[in-house]
C-alpha positions as CSV (number, residue, x, y, z in Angstrom):
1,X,-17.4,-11.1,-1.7
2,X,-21.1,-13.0,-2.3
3,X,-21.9,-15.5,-4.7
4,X,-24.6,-13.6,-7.8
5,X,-26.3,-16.9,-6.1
6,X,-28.9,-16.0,-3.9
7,X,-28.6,-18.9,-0.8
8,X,-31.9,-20.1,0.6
9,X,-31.3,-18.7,4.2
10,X,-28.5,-16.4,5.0
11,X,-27.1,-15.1,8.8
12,X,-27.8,-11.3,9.0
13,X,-25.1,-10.9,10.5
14,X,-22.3,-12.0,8.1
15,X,-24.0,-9.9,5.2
16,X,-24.3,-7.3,7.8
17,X,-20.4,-7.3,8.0
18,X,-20.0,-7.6,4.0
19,X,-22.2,-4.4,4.0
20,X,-20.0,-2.5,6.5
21,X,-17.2,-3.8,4.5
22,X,-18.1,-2.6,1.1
23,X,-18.9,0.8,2.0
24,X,-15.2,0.6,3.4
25,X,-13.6,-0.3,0.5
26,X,-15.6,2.7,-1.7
27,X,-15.5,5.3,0.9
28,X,-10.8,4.2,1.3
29,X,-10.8,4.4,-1.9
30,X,-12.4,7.7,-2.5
31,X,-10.3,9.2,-0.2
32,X,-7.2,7.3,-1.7
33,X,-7.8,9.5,-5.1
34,X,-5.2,11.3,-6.3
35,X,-7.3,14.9,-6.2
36,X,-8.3,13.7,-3.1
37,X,-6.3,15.9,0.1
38,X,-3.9,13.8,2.5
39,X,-3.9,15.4,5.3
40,X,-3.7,14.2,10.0
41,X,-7.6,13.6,8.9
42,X,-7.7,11.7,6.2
43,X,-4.1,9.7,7.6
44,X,-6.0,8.4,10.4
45,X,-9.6,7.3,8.6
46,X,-7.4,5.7,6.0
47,X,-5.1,3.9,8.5
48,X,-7.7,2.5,10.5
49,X,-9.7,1.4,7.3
50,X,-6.7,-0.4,5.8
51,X,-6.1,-1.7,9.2
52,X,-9.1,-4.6,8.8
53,X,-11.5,-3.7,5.7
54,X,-9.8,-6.3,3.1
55,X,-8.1,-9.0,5.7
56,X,-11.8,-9.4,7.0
57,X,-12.9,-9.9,3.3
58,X,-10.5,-12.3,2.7
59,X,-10.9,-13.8,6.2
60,X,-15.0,-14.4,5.5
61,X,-14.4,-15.3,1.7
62,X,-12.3,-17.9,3.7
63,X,-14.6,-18.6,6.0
64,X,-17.6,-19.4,3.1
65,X,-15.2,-21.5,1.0
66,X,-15.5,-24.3,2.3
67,X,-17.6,-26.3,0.1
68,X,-15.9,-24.8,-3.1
69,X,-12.5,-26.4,-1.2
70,X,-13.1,-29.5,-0.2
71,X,-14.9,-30.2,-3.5
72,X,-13.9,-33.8,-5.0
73,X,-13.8,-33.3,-8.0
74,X,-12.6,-29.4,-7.5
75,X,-15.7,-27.0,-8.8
76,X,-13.0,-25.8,-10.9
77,X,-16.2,-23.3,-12.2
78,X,-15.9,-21.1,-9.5
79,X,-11.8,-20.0,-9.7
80,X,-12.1,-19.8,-13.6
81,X,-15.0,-17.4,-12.7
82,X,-13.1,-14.9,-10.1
83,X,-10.2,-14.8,-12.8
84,X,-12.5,-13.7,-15.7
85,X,-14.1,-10.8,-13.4
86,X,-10.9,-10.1,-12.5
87,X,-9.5,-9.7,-15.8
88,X,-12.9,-8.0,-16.6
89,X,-12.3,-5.4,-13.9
90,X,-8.8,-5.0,-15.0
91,X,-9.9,-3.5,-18.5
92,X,-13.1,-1.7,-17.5
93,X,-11.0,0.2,-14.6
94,X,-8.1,0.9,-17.8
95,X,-10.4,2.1,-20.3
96,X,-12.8,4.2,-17.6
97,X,-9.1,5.6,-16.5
98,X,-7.8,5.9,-20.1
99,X,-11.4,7.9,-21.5
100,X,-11.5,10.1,-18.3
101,X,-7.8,10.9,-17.8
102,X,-6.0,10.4,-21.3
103,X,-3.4,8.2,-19.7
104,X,-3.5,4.7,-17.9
105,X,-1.6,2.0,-17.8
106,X,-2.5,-1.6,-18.2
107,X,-0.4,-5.1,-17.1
108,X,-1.5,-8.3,-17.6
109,X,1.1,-9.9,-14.6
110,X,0.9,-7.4,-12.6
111,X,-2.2,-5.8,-10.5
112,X,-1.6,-2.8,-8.2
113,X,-5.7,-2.3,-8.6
114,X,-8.9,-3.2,-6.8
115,X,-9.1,-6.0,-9.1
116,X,-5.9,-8.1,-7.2
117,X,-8.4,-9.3,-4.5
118,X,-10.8,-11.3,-6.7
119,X,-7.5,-12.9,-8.1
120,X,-6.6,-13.4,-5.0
121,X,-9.3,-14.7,-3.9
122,X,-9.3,-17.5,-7.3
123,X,-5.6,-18.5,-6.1
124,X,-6.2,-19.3,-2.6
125,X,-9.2,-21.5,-2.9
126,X,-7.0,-23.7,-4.9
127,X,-3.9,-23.2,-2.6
128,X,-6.4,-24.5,0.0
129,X,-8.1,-27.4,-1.8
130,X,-4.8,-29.0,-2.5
131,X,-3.9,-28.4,0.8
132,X,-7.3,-29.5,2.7
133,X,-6.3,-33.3,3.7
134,X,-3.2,-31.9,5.6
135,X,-3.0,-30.9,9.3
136,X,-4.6,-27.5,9.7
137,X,-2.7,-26.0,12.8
138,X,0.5,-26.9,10.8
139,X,-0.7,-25.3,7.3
140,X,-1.5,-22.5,9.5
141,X,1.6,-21.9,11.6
142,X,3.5,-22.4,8.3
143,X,1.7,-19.4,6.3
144,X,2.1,-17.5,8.3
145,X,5.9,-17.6,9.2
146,X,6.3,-17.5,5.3
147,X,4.2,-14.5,5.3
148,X,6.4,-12.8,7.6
149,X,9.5,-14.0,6.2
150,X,8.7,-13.3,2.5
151,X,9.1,-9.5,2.9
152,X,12.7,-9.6,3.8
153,X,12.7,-11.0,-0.3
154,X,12.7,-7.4,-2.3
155,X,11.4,-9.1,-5.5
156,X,8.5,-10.0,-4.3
157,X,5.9,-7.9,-5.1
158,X,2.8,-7.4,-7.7
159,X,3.9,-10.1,-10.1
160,X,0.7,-12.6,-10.1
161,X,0.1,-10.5,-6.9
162,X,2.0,-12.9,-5.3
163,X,2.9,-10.8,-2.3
164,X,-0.6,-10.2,-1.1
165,X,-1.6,-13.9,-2.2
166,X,1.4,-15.3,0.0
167,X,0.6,-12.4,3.3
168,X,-3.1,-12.7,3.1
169,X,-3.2,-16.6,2.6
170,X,-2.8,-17.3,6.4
171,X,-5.7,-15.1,6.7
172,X,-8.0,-16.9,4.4
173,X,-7.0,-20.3,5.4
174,X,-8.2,-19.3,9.0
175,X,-11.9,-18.5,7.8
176,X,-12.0,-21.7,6.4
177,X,-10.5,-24.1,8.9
178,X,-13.2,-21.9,11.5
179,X,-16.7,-23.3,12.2
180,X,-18.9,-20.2,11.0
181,X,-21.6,-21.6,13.7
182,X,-18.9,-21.8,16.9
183,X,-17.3,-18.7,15.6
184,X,-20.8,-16.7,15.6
185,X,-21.3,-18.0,19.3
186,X,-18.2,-16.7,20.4
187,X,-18.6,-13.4,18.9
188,X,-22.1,-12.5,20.6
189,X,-21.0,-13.6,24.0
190,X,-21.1,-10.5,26.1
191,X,-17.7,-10.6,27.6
192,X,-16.5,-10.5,23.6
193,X,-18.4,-7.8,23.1
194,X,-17.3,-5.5,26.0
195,X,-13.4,-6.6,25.6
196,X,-14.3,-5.3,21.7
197,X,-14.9,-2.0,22.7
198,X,-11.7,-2.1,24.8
199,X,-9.9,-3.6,21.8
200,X,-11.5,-1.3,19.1
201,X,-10.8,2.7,21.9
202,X,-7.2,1.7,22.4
203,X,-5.8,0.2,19.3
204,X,-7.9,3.3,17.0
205,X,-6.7,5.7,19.7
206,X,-3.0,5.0,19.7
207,X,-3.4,5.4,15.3
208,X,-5.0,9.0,16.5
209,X,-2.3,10.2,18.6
210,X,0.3,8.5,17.0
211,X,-0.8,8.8,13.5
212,X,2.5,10.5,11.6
213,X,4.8,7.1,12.9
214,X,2.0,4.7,12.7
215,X,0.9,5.8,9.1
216,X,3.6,3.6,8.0
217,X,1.7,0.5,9.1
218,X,0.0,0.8,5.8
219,X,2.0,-0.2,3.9
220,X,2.3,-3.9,5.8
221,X,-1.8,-3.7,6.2
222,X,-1.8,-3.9,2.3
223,X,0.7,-6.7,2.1
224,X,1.8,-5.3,-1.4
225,X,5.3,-4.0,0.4
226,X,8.7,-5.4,1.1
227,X,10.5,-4.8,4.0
228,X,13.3,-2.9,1.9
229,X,10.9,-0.2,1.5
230,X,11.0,1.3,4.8
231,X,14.1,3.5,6.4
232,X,16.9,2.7,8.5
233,X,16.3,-0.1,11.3
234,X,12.6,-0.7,10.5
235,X,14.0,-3.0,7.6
236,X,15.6,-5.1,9.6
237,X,12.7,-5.3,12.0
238,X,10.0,-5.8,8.9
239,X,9.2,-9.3,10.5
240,X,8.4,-8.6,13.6
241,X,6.6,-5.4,12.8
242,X,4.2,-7.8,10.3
243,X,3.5,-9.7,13.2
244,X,2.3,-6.6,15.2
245,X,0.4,-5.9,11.9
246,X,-1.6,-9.4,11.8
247,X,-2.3,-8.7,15.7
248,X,-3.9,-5.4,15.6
249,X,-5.9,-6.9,12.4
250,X,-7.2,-10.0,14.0
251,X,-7.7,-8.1,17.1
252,X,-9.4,-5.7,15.1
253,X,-12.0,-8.0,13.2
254,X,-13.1,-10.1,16.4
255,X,-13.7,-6.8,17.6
256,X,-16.0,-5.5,14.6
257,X,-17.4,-8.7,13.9
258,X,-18.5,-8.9,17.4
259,X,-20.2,-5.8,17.7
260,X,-22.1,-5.6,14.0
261,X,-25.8,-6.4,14.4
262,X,-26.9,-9.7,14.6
263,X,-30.7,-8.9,13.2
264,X,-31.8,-7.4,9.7
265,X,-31.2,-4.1,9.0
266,X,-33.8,-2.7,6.5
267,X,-31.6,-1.7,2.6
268,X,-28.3,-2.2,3.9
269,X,-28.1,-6.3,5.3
270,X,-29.8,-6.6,1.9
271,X,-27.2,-4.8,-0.5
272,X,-24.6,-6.7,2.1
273,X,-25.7,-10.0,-0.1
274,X,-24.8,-8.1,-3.2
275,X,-21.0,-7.2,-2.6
276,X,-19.6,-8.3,-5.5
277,X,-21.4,-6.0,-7.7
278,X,-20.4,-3.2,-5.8
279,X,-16.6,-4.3,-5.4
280,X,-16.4,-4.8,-9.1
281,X,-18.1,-1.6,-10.7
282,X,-16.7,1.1,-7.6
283,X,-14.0,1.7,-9.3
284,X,-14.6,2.8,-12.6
285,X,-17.8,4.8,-11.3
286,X,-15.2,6.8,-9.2
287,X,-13.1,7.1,-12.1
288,X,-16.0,8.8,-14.2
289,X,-17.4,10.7,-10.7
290,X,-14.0,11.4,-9.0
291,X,-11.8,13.2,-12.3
292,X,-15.3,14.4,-13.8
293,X,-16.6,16.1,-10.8
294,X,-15.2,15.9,-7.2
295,X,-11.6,17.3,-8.4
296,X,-12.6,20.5,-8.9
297,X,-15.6,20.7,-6.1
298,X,-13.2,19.4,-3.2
299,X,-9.8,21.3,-4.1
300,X,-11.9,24.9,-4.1
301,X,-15.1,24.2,-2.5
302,X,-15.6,22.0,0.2
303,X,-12.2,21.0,2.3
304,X,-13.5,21.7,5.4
305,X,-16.9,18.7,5.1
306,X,-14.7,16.3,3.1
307,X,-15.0,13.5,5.3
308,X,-19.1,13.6,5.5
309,X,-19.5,14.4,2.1
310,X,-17.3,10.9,1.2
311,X,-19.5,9.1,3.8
312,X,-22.6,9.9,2.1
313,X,-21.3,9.6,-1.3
314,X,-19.7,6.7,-0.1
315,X,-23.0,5.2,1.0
316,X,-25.2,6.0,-1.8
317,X,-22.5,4.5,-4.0
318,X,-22.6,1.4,-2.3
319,X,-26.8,0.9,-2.3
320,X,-26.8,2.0,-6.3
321,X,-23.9,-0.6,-7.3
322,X,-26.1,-3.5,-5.4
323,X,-29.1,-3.5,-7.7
324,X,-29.9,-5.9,-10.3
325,X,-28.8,-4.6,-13.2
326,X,-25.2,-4.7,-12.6
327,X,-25.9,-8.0,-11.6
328,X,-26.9,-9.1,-14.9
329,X,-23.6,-7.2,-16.7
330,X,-21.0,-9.7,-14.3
331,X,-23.5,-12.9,-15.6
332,X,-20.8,-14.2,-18.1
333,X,-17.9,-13.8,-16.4
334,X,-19.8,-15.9,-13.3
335,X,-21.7,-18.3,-15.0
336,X,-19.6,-18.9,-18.2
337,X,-20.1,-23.0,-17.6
338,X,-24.2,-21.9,-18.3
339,X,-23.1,-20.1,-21.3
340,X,-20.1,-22.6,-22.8
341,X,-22.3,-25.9,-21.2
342,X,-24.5,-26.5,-23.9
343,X,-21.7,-26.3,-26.7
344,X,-18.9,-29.0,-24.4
345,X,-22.4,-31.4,-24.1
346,X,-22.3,-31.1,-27.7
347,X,-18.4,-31.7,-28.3
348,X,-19.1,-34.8,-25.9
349,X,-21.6,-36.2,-28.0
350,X,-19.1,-38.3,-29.9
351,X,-17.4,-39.4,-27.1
352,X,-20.2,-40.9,-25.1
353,X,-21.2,-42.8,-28.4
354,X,-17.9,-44.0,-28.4
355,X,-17.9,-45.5,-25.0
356,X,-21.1,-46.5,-24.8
């Protein structure tokens, strides 16, 4: 997600991929909602959403982090920051869910919520800044073969959200070893861009007419699941069925990345800059929309335009979670050095007198 931080100049067409993004995440996760029907429709929007929307997140959070990583001495400011909006999104998404529903459940270690990427993202800057003085091809090689190999262990799983830290490190670690500059090049080059469309009609097309065996692939695209979890000879071939998993998603994001707009697009490369806001208030807005409203219009009213209903809703949600004022309500949690500064200048007082 972006910095609150506005940059000086910004490249249209990464915040015109955080945009697309975002509006992915709401408009999976409205039709992930429980009242929500999960039917060949909604299997194969899902499944092709899951597919690339959070790996490319993690993959251009990667890709931006590089001055936070190779930091000396480590801007420890920014990690403590993701981990209070984390734990801030953890208990505003439990008390929206406990008001609306009368029942939710709330665990400190463990995070099966929207809030595990921000965490996520906290713990792999640091894997990645003690990590950034060693040979990159080899840090690389060596994620991922843990990541594949980790889902044969069955404990594993949303305890410090350590499986999707381990499966979506070698993800992250990829954005930031790339050159953002060279990578841009490659991706407007025409031949890219016509291979996308190749890339994006035949991998999409086989989910379509394949979509009741392929739905399992979800499950690995959310690399929250151990191998153990699916039937009969697919356990045994977990590993190599990951591997298919991070092909289809890298093939996948060269392919999207490549074909989102390079210019400004009036509203929308503009609430692209302002991702976080959206990621981190989605969620309990769908909470206090979904179980207060939709439930009851979609399950008697309107099954049959589901899909563009969720689009637009999806979209409006988006735009109205990027304006300022939600801005201002995530402040603390990412600027707490501003707020605690003044009173450790204070504490140091004594200290400097000493040594001076």
């Amino acid at each position: 997600m972006s910095k609150l931080t506005k940059p000086i100049s910004r490249v249209a067409k990464w915040d015109n991929a955080k945009f697309f993004l975002i509006f992915c995440v709401v408009f999976g996760h409205s039709m992930s909602s429980s009242f929500m029907s999960n039917g060949p429709a909604m299997k194969f929007v899902e499944l092709c959403l899951y597919s690339f929307h959070m790996p490319m997140f993690i993959f251009i959070g990667g890709l931006f982090a590089k001055k936070t990583v190779d930091s000396v001495p480590f801007r420890y400011e920014k990690v403590i920051s993701y981990l209070l909006l984390s734990l801030f999104m953890k208990i505003l998404n439990f008390a929206t869910k406990l008001i609306m529903t009368g029942k939710a459940t709330f665990d400190l270690l463990s995070d099966n919520a929207v809030s595990w990427y921000i965490f996520v993202t906290a713990i792999h800057i640091m894997i990645a800044h003690l990590l950034r003085n060693c040979k990159p091809w080899k840090i690389l090689t060596a994620s991922f073969v843990i990541a594949v190999l980790i889902g044969y262990v069955d404990e594993i799983g949303n305890v410090f959200v350590l499986s999707r830290i381990i499966v979506f490190f070698p993800i992250f670690y990829m954005g930031y070893i790339l050159d953002s500059e060279k990578l841009l090049a490659f991706l407007n080059k025409t031949w890219v861009k016509i291979c996308s469309v190749f890339i994006l009609i035949v991998i999409w097309g086989g989910f379509y007419l394949t979509i009741d065996k392929a739905y399992f692939l979800r499950r690995l695209f959310t690399g929250n699941n151990p191998y153990y979890e699916f039937k009969g000879t697919l356990h045994l071939l977990g590993g190599p069925i990951r591997i298919l998993s991070y092909i289809i998603t890298i093939l996948l994001g060269v392919a999207l990345l490549s074909l989102i707009p390079n210019k400004r697009i009036p509203v929308l490369t503009w609430s692209g800059s302002r991702t976080l806001t959206v990621y981190a208030f989605h969620r309990a807005v769908q909470y206090i929309i979904g179980y207060g409203f939709f439930d009851q219009m979609f399950k008697s009213t309107l099954p049959r335009f589901l899909l563009p209903i969720l689009l637009l809703y999806a979209l409006i949600l988006t735009l109205v979670l990027s304006l300022k004022p939600f801005e201002y309500i995530l402040w603390p949690c990412m600027h707490w050095d501003k707020l605690f500064g003044p009173l450790m200048n204070w504490f140091r007082k004594d200290e400097f007198k000493t040594n001076k």
